[in-house]
C-alpha positions in Angstrom: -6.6 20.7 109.6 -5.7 22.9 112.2 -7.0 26.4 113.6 -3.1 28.0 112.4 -0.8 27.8 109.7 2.5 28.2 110.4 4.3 30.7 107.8 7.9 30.4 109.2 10.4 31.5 111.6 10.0 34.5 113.3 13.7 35.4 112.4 13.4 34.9 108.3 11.3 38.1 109.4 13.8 41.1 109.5 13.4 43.9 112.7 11.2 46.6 111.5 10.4 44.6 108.0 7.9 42.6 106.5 7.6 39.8 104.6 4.0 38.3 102.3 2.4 35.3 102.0 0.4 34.8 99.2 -3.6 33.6 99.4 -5.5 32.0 97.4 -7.6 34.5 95.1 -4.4 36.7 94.3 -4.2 38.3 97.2 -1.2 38.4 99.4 -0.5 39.1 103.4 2.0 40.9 104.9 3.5 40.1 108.0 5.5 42.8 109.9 8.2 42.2 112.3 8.4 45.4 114.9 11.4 46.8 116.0 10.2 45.6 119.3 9.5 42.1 118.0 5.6 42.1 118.3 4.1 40.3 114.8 1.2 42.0 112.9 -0.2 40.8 109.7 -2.5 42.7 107.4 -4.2 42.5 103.7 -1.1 43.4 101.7 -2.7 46.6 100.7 -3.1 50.4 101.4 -6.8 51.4 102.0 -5.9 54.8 99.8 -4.7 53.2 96.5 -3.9 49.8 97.4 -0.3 50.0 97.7 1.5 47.5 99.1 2.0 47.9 102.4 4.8 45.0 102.9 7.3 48.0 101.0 6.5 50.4 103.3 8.4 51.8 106.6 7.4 50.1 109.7 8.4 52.8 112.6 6.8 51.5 116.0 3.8 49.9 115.8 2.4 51.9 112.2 3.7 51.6 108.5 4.0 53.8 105.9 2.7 53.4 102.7 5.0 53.5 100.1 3.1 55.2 97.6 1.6 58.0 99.3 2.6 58.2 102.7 0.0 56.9 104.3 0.1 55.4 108.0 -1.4 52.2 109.0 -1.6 51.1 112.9 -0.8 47.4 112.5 -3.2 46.5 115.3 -6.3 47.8 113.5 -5.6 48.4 110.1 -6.9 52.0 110.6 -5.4 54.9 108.8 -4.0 57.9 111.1 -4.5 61.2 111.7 -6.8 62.8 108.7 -6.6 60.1 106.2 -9.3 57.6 106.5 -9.5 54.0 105.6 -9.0 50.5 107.1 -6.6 47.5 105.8 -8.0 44.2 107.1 -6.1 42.8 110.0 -5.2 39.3 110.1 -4.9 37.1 113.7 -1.3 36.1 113.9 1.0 34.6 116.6 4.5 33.5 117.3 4.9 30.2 119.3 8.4 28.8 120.1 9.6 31.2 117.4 7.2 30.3 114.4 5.0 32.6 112.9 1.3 31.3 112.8 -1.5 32.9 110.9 -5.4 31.8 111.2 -6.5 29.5 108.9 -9.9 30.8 108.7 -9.1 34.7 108.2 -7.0 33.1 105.2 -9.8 31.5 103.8 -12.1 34.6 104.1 -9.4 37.1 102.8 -9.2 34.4 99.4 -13.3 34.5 99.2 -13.1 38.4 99.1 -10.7 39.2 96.5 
């Protein structure tokens, strides 16, 4: 059992999109695809009212809630400017064009929902 899992190729990931991977528990990941390819993957959920982030608009390196308009940095998780609130962040990396996600930060988002 290795350190990564792979979730697919970086190109079934469209620019400035996102797709989700579900987790054990119910919970679900989304990965987002920048417009200037970097990969980020959070919990599939807004910090404010747990909206699901994978809908949302990715503009840079932040998304936008599609429920409220909230903006998430996809390094951190952190909500901007006055809202406050973290999504969990999930390590993720692209190697010769596959997406990988740690195995463990799986394993410990399933155990908390």
């Amino acid at each position: 059992m290795g350190d990564w899992i792979d979730i697919g190729a970086l190109a079934e990931i469209p620019l400035r999109g996102a797709r989700t991977v579900p987790v054990v528990g119910g919970e679900e990941i989304a990965i987002f695809r920048t417009g200037d390819n970097a990969v980020f993957a959070l919990v599939n959920r807004c910090p404010h009212k747990q909206g699901p982030l994978s809908q949302g608009i990715v503009h840079g390196h932040s998304v936008t809630c599609p429920l409220h308009n909230w903006k998430i940095a996809l390094a951190t998780g952190e909500a901007q400017g006055e809202d406050k609130g973290c999504t969990p962040t999930i390590p993720v990396k692209v190697d010769a064009g596959r997406v990988l996600i740690a195995r463990m930060a799986l394993l410990t988002t399933a155990l908390a929902a």
